[in-house]
C-alpha positions in Angstrom: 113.4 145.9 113.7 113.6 142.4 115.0 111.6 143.1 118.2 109.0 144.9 116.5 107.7 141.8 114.3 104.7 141.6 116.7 102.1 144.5 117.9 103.0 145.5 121.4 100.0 144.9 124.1 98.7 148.5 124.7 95.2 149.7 125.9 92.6 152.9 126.1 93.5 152.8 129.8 92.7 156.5 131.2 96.4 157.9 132.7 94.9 159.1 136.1 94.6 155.2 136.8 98.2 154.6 136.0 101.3 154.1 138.2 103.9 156.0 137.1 106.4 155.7 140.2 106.8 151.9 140.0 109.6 152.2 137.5 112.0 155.0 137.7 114.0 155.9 134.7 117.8 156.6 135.2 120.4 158.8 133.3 117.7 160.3 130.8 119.8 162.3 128.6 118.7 166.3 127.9 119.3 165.0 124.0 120.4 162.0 121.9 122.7 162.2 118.8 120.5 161.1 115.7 121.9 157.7 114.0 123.4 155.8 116.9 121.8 153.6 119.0 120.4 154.8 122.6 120.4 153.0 125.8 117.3 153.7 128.4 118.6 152.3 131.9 115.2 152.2 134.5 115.2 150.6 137.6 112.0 148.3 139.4 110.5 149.3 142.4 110.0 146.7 145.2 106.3 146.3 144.7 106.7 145.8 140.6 107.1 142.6 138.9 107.8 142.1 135.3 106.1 140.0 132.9 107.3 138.8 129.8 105.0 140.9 127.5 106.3 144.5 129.2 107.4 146.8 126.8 109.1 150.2 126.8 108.0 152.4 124.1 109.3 156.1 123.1 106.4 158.7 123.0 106.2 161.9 121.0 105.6 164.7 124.0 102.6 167.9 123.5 103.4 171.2 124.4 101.8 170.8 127.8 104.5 168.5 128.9 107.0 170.2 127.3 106.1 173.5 129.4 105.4 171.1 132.9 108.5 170.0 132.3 110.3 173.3 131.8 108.5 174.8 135.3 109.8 171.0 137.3 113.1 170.7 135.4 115.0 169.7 138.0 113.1 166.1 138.6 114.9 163.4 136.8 114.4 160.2 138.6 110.7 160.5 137.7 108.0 162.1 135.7 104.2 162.2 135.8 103.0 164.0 132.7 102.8 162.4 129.6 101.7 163.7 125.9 99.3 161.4 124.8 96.0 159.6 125.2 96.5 156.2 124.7 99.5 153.9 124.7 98.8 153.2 120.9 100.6 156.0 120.3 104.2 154.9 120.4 106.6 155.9 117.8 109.0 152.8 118.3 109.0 149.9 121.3 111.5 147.0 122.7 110.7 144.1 125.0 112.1 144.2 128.2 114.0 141.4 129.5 113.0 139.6 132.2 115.2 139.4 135.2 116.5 135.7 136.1 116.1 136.8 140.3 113.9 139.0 141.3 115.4 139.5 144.7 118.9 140.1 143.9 120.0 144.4 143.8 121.0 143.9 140.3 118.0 142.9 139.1 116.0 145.8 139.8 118.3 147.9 137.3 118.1 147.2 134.1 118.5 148.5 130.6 117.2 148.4 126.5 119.3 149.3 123.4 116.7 150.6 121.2 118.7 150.7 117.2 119.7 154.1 115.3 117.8 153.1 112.4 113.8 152.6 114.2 114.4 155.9 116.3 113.0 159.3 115.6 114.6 161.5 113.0 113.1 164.9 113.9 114.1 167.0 116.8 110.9 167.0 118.7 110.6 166.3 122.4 110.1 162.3 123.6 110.1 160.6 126.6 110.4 156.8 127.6 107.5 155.0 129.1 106.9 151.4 130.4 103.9 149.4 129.5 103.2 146.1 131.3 101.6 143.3 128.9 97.9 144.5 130.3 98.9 147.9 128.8 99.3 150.4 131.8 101.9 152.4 131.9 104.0 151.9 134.9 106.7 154.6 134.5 107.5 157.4 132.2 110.9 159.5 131.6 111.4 163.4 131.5 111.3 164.8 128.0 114.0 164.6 125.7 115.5 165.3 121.6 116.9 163.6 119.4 119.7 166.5 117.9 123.2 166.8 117.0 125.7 167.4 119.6 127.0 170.8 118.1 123.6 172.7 118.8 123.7 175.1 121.8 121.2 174.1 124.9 118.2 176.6 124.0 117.4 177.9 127.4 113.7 178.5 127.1 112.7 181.6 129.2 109.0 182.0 130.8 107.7 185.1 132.7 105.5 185.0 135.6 102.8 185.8 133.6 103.4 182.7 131.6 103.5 180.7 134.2 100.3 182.0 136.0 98.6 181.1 132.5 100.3 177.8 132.5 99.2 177.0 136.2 95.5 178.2 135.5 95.4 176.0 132.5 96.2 173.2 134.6 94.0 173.9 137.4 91.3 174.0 134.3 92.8 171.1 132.9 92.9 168.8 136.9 88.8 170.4 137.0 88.0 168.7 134.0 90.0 165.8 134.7 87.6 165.3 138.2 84.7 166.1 136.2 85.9 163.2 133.7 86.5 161.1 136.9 83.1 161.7 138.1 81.2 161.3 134.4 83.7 157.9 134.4 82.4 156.5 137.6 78.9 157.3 136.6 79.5 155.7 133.3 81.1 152.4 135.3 78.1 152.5 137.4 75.6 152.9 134.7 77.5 150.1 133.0 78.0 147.9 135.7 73.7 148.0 136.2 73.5 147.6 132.3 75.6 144.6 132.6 73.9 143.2 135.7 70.6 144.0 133.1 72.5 142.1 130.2 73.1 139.0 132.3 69.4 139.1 133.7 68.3 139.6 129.6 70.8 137.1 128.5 69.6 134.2 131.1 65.9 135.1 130.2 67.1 134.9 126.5 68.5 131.5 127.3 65.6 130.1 128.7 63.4 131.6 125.7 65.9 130.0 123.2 65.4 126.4 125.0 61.6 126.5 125.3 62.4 127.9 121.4 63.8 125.0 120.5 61.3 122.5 122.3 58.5 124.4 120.4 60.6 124.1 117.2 61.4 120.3 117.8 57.4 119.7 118.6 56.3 122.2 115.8 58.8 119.8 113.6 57.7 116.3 114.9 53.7 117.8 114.4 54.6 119.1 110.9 56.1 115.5 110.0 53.3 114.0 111.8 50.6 116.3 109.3 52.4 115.0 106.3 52.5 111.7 106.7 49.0 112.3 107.3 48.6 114.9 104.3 50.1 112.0 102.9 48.3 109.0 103.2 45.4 111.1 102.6 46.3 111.9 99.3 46.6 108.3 98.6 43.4 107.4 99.9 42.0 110.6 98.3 43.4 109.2 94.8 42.4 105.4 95.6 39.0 107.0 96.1 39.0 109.1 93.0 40.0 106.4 90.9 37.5 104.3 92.4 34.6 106.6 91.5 36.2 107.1 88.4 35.5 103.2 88.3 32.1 103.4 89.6 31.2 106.3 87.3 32.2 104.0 84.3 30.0 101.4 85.8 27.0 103.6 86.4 27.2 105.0 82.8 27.1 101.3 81.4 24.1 100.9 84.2 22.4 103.9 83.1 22.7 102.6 79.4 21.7 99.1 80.0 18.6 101.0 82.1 17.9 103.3 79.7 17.8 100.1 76.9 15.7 98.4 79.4 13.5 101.1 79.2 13.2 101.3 76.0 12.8 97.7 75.7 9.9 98.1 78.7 7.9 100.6 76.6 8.1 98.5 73.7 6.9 95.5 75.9 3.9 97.7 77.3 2.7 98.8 73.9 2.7 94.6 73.2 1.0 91.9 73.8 0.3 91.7 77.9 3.3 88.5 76.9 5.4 91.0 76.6 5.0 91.8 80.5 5.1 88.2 81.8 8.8 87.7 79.6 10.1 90.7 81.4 9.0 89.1 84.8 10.5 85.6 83.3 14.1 87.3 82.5 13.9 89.0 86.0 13.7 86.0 87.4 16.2 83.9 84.5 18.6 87.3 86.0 18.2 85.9 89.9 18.9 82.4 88.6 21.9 84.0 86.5 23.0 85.5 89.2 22.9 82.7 91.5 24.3 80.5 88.7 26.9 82.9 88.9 27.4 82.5 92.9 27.6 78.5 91.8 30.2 79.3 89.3 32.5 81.0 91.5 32.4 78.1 94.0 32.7 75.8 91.3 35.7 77.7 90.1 37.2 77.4 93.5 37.0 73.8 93.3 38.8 73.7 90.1 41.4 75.9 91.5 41.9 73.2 94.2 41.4 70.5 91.6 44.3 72.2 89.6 46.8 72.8 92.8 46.0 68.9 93.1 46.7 68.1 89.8 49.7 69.9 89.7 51.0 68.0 92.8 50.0 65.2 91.0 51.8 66.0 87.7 54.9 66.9 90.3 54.9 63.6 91.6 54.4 61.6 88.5 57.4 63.9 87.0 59.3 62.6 89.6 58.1 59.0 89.0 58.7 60.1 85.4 62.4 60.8 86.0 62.9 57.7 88.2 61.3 55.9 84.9 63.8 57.7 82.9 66.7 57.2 85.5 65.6 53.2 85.2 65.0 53.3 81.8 68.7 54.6 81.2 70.0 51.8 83.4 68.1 49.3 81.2 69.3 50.9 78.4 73.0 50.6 79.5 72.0 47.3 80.5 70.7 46.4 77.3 73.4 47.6 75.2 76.1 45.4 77.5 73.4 42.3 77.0 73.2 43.5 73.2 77.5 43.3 72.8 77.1 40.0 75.1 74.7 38.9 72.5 76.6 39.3 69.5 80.3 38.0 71.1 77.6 35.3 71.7 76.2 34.9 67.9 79.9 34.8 66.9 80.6 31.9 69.3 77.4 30.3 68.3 78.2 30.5 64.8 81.9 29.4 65.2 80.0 26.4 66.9 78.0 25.6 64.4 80.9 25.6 61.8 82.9 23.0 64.3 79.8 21.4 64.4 79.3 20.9 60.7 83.0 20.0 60.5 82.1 17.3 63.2 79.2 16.2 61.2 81.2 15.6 57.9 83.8 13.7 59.8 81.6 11.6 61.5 80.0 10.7 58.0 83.5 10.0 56.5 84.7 8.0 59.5 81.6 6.2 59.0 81.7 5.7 55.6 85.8 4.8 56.3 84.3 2.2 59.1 81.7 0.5 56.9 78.9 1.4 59.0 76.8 3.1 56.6 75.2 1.4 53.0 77.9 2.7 50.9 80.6 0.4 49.4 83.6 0.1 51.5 86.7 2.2 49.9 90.1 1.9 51.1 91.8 4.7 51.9 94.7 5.7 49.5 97.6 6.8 50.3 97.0 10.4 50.5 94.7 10.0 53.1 96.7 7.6 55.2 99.2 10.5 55.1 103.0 10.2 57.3 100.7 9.3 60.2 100.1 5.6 58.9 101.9 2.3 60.3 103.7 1.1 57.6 103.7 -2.1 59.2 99.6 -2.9 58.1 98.4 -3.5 54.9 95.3 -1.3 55.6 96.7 1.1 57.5 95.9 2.3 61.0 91.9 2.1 61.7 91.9 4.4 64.3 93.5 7.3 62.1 90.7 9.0 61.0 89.4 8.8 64.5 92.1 10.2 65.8 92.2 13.0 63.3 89.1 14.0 64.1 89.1 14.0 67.7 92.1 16.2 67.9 90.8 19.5 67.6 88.5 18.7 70.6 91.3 17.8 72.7 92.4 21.4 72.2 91.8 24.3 74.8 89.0 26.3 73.9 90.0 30.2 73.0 88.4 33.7 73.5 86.5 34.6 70.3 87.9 38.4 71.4 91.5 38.1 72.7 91.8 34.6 71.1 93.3 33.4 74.7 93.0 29.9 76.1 90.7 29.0 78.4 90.3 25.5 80.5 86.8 23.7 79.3 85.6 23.5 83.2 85.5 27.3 84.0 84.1 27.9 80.2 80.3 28.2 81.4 78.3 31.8 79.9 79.1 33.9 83.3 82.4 33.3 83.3 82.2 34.1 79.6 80.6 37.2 80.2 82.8 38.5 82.9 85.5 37.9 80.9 84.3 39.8 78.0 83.3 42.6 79.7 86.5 42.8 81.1 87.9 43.5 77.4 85.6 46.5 76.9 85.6 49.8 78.4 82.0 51.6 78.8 81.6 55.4 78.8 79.9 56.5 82.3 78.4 59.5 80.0 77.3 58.2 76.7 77.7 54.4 77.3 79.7 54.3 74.1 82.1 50.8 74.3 85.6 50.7 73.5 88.1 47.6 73.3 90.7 47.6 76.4 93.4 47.7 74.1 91.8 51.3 73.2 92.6 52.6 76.8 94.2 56.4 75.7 91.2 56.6 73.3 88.6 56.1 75.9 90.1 58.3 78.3 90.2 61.4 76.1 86.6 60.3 74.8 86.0 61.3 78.9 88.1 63.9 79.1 85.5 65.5 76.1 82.7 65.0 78.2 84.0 67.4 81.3 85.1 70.5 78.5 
């Protein structure tokens, strides 16, 4: 059923400490018809309030409630026997539902539908109880059956002798009830001093368990104190072993040179008495060995400061060195400008001297056309007058040849490079130089020279350099 999805709250309560009065069940039929659904109506007392968790369960009934109830069958609002220990021994349950006043009239009576199908199918005797969420019952029902409605009422018929045994088994029954009350309180006692005992064990274990752990905390910090210690006593140990290891190597080479000495000794004492006074002489050559030794080590010292010197020094003169080399590839640069200067210039020079021997065998044949030198004077034909002559003298013009030859003087002077004019009063070497340089384009890597009109070519030439 829907209501059953969760475990009611029930409990191992004993019954004598239960309240059965505070709810009172209402129109508790004799028997129910099996497959339909049953209604239990109940009603809360003015000292009970519900609580969301209250439950009313239907209980199988013993024979000792059946036969109460059969004595006191005329109570119905009530009843105060039930047939089972515990309230974990419910057949089926429902929630109750809690009331939205609790000070109206209506709210006190209330009712559950408990469905045909969860409900007993057999026709013994059950009763309704209410359990609030702690588990105590607070109210139980007179017995009842689930039969059909066609079955005659069974009147159940007791004699007094019956009854007598039924009353004497419950006087027997309330006598062990009291004795279970007294064994109960002497049980809650006992327990109450075994839980005053627990608490006093339980502080005292607490207190242990702290100076526990403060002895486990300085019983850890010692132990990791002893093996660090263990520790770096093993290392020392093993330094120390492999330094006797080191010593015993040493005394075994000792022990043989001693033992050689020896032997060397005895064959010195069976010799000449010489023999004795060369031992004493390489005892003391071993002093002077050893202090030539001493002198060695110092001197070595010096040369390991002589080195550190030297080694400042070879720093510095490598840093001189590349200053050198820095200079040296300025000169160099230098000297390969000076070296293009120099041959522009050896071109000039020899164009020079080619105008210059053109002067020279002018000047000779204007002399010789003047009469100034010892040859015979020629007159000049009429190929060499040429268109220029005067045809108005019979020896032509005198000044012709002079004129001829002056010409190419009178013409600007031009670049050997770009073959450009240039005026004769700014043509001096700097300004020649300047104005070469200005046709060439150096390489800031390689210092390779390329002409100006080569522009794309030298920029790709850089662009090389930076891949």
């Amino acid at each position: 059923m829907e209501e059953t999805v969760e475990d009611p709250p029930t409990s191992a309560v004993l019954l004598d400490h239960c309240h059965f009065s505070q709810v009172i069940f209402n129109s508790v039929e004799k028997f129910y018809v099996p497959g339909g659904d049953v209604t239990c109506y109940y009603t809360l007392t003015q000292h009970f309030i519900p609580r969301r968790k209250d439950w009313i369960g239907i209980f199988r009934c013993s024979l000792n409630c059946i036969a109460q109830f059969c004595v006191n069958h005329n109570t119905a609002t009530s009843w105060h026997q039930v047939g089972w220990k515990t309230t974990r021994e419910y057949y089926t349950f429902m929630w109750v539902t809690l009331p939205i006043d609790l000070n109206s009239e209506s709210t006190m009576q209330q009712e559950v539908h408990f469905k045909a199908y969860y409900l007993p199918k057999d026709d013994e005797y059950y009763q309704f109880c209410y359990v609030d969420q702690d588990g105590v019952v607070r109210g139980a029902s007179i017995p009842f059956q689930f039969r059909p409605e066609n079955e005659e009422d069974i009147l159940v018929v007791t004699t007094q002798g019956e009854v007598e045994e039924i009353e004497q088994h419950n006087s027997e029954l309330c006598k062990e009830n009291q004795e279970l009350k007294d064994s109960c309180a002497s049980l809650q006692k006992q327990n109450s001093d075994m839980q005053a005992e627990l608490q006093k064990k339980q502080e005292e274990l607490e207190t242990l368990k702290s100076v526990n752990e403060k002895l486990e905390q300085k019983v850890k910090e010692q132990k990791d104190s002893w093996e660090t210690e263990l520790l770096r006593l093993k290392e020392q140990n093993q330094k120390i072993a492999s330094e006797n290891e080191k010593m015993g190597v040493r005394v075994d080479q000792l022990q043989a040179q001693l033992s050689t000495q020896e032997k060397e000794t005895e064959k010195l004492i069976q010799g000449e008495q010489d023999k004795t006074e060369q031992l004493e002489h390489l005892k003391k050559e071993n002093g002077k060995l050893f202090l030539s030794l001493t002198e060695q080590r110092e001197q070595q010292m010096k040369l390991k400061l002589t080195v550190e010197e030297l080694k400042q020094k070879e720093a510095t003169a490598t840093k001189k060195q590349q200053e050198l080399t820095d200079q040296n590839f300025d000169l160099s640069k230098r000297l390969s400008e000076n070296q293009t200067i120099c041959s522009v210039l050896q071109r000039e020079r020899e164009r020079m001297e080619r105008e210059n021997d053109l002067l020279k065998r002018e000047n000779s044949r204007l002399m010789s056309y003047m009469g100034l030198d010892s040859l015979p004077y020629q007159i000049p034909t009429s190929d060499q007058g040429g268109a220029g002559q005067n045809p108005g003298l019979v020896y032509g013009n005198p000044y012709s040849g002079i004129q001829e030859s002056s010409a190419p003087s009178l013409l600007p002077k031009k670049c050997p490079i770009c073959k450009s004019d240039i005026a004769d009063d700014i043509f001096d070497h700097t300004l020649e130089e300047q104005h070469i340089q200005t046709l060439y384009l150096n390489c800031p890597i390689c210092d390779k020279s390329f002409s100006a009109k080569e522009k794309q070519i030298f920029e790709d030439h850089v662009f090389c350099h930076t891949l």
